[in-house]
N, C-alpha and C positions, 0 to 999 in steps of 0.2 A: 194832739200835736204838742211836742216838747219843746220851750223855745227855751235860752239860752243865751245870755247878753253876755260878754266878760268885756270890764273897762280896765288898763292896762295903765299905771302913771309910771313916768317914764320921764326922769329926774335930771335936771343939767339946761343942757340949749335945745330938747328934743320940744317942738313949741306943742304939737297935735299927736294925738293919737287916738284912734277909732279902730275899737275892735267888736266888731259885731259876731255869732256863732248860733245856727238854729239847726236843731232836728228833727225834718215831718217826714210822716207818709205821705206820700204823694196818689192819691188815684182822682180819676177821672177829673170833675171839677174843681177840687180840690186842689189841684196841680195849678192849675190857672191862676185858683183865687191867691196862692203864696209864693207864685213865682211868674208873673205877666212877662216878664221878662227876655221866658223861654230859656233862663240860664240853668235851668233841670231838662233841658233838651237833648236826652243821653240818644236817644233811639230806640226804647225801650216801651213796649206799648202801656201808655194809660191808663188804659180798659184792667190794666190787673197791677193791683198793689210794688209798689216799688220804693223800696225805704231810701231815702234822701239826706245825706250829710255833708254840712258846708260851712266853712268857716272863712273870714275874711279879716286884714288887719293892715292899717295902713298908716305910715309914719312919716312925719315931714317934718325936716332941720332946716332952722333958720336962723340959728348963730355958727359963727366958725366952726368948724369941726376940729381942729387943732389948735393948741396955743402951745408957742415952741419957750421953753422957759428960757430965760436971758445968758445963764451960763450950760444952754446945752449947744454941741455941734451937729452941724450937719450938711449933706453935701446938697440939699436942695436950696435952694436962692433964697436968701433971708426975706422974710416975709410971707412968703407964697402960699405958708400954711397957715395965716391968719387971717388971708382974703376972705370977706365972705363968700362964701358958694351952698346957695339953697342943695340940698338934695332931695330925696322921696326915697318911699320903699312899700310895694303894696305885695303882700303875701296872700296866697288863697289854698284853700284845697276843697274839694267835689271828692266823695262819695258815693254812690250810687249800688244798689243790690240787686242782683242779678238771680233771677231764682236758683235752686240749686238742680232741683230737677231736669235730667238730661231734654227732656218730648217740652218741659217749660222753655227752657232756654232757646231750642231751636225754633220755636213757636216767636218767641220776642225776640231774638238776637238776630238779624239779617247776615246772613250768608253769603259776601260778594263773590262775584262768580268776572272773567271775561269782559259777557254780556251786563253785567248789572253791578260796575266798581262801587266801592264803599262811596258812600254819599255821605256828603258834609252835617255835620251837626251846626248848632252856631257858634259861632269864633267863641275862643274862651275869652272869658267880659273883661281881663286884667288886663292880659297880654295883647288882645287882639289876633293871636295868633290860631290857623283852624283845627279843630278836632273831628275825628273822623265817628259816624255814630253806625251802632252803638260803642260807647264807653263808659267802661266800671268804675273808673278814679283819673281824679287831675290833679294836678300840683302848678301852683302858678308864679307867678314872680318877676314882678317891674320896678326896677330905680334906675335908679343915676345910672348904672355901671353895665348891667345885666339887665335881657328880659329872656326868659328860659319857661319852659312848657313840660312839663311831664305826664303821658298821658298812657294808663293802660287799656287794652281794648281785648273783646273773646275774634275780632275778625284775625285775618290769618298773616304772616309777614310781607308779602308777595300783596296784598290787598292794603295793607295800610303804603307802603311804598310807592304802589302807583301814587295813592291819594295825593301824601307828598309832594310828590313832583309834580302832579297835577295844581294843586293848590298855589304850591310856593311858585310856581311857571306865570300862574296865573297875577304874582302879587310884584312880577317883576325879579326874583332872586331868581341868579344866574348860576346853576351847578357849575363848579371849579374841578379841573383834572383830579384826577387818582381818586375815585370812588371804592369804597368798595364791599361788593353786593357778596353775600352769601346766604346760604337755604335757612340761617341760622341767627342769622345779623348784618346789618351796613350801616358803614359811617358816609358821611355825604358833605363836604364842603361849600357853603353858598357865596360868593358873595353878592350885599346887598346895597342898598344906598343910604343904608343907617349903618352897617358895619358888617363888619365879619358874621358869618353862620353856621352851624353845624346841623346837623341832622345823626340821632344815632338810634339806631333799630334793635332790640335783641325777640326772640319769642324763647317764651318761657313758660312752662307746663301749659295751660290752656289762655291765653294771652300773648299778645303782641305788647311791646312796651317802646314807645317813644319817649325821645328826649332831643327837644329843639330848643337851643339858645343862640342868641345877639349878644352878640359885645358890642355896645355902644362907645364912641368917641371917647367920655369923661374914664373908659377904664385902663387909657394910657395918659393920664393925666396925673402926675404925681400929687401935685398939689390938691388932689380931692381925693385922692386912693382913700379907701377905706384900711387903713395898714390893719390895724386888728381883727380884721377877716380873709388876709388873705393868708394863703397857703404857704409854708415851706418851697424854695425852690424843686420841682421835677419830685414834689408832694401832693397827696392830695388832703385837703384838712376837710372832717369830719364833725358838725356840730351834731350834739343831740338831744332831745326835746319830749315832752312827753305831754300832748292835746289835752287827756282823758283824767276823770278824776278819780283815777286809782293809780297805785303805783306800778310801775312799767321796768321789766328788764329785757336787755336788748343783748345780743352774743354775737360776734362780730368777730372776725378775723383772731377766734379764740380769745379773745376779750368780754369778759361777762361785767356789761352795768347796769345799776341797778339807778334808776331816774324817779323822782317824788313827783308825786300829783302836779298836774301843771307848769311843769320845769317847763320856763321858756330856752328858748336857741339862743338868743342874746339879749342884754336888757335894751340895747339900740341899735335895731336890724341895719339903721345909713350907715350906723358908725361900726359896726362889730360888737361893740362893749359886752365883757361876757355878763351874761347875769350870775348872781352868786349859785343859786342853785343846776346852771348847766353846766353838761360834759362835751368834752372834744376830744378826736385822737385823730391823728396823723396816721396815715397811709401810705404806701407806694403806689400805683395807679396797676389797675388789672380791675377782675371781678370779683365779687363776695356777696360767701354768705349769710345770710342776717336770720336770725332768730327770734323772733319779737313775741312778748307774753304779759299782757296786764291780768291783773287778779282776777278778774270772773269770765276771761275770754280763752277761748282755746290759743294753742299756739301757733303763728304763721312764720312763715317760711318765705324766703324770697332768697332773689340773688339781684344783683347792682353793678353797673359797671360803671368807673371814674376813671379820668385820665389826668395827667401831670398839671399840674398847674390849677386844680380847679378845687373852688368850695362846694361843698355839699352840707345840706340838713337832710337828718332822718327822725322824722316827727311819729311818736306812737299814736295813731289815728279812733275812731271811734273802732269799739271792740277788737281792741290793738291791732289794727291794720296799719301796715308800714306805710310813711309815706314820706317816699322820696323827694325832696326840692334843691332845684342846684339854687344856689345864694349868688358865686361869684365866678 
């Protein structure tokens, strides 16, 4: 087992910061003894090696976020941005390996059918929100503003979409008019008694990919807006990031960057603040494709779909595996 601590200082009014990162093989007992938890509870059987990567990192402000200097203007109410208001920001991602072998995968990967819908894994530990098992990669994400869920899985579109609505029926969110479903993708409207929701569906080569976020109350709140993370109007802003300790390039809507060992997404996830060594670029909203290649790993390939108004990070992941996180 390879474990892996990274402590993160993080300069100004950010009071905490805990960043924890381990990489094991998980079989049989073994599984137990390093995660009781059951937060490696992909659906992926025990009985045979399954390599396991998880990172977790969590930030709490508790001086102002703002201080408006004396001779600047502005149309918000004097004061407002000097109130205190605590925030949070808890960041995760889950890896998990999936054999590559076709007679392996169908042996551990369950097959929902009609008769036998996908069944629940355990909620993801950030969000609270469900995942469906099995599943290859999460992405997680709870603060003040947002709680967003990224989840890829080998079941089929049609099978994670009942689940959905199964699930979310079951937690009280209410599907809102104009869904909508196709062999390929759906987006799905919730509302809930914490806020607004979405649900967006694509399948893509041998996976389903979900992306479930909450807008929370404080992210129409001007006076605690994170302004340094959000997007260009009818934009979508793109940070980028690089997990791995090697260096990473990423190719993106014809755009080639090249990100240094450990380039964090921002140096303070409540507030935005860029770190010195991260990249961002602006988009229009549609789909894209990404290109991702750190030094000793092959190259992968994905696509991504973002819509107007939204933040997104795309983290280069253990053996450069993309991973997607919405921020805002």
């Amino acid at each position: 087992m390879n474990r892996r601590t990274k402590g993160v200082l993080l300069v100004g009014s950010v009071a905490a910061v805990t960043a924890i990162a381990t990489v094991v093989v998980l079989t049989g007992a073994l599984a137990k003894a390093v995660d009781p938890q059951g937060n490696c509870d992909t659906g992926f059987s025990r009985l045979s090696s399954c390599t396991y990567h998880w990172s977790s990192k969590t930030t709490h402000q508790s001086t102002p976020i703002f201080t408006t200097p004396a001779n600047a203007t502005s149309t918000i109410p004097s004061g407002s941005r000097d109130t205190f208001r605590p925030t949070y920001d808890v960041m995760s991602w889950a890896v998990a390996g999936c054999p590559g072998n076709y007679i392996a995968r169908r042996l551990l990967c369950a097959v929902p059918s009609e008769a036998a819908p996908a069944q629940p894994a355990d909620d993801d530990p950030v969000t609270g929100l469900p995942r469906p098992k099995p599943w290859l990669l999460t992405t997680a994400k709870d603060s003040t503003f947002i709680k967003a869920f990224h989840v890829e899985t080998p079941l089929d579109l049609a099978g994670v979409l009942r689940f959905y609505r199964l699930e979310l029926g079951k937690r009280g969110w209410t599907e809102t008019d104009g869904a909508v479903v196709k062999s390929d993708g759906a987006v799905i409207a919730f509302t809930t008694s914490d806020g607004p929701a979405l649900l967006r569906l694509a399948h893509q080569d041998d996976r389903t990919i979900a992306d479930l976020s909450l807008r929370k109350p404080a992210a129409t709140d001007a006076a605690i807006l994170p302004m340094p993370i959000l997007p260009m109007p009818g934009q979508v802003r793109l940070l980028l990031g690089n997990d791995t300790d090697e260096e990473a390039v990423i190719t993106i809507n014809e755009q080639t960057i090249e990100l240094a060992a450990g380039a964090r997404l921002a140096d303070a996830p409540a507030t935005g603040r860029k770190s010195p060594e991260s990249q961002e670029i602006n988009l229009p909203p549609g789909t894209y494709k990404v290109t991702l290649k750190v030094a000793s790993g092959a190259v992968q390939n994905r696509e991504f779909e973002v819509a107007a108004d939204e933040t997104w990070g795309l983290l280069a992941g253990p053996a450069g595996v993309p991973l997607p996180v919405r921020l805002y």
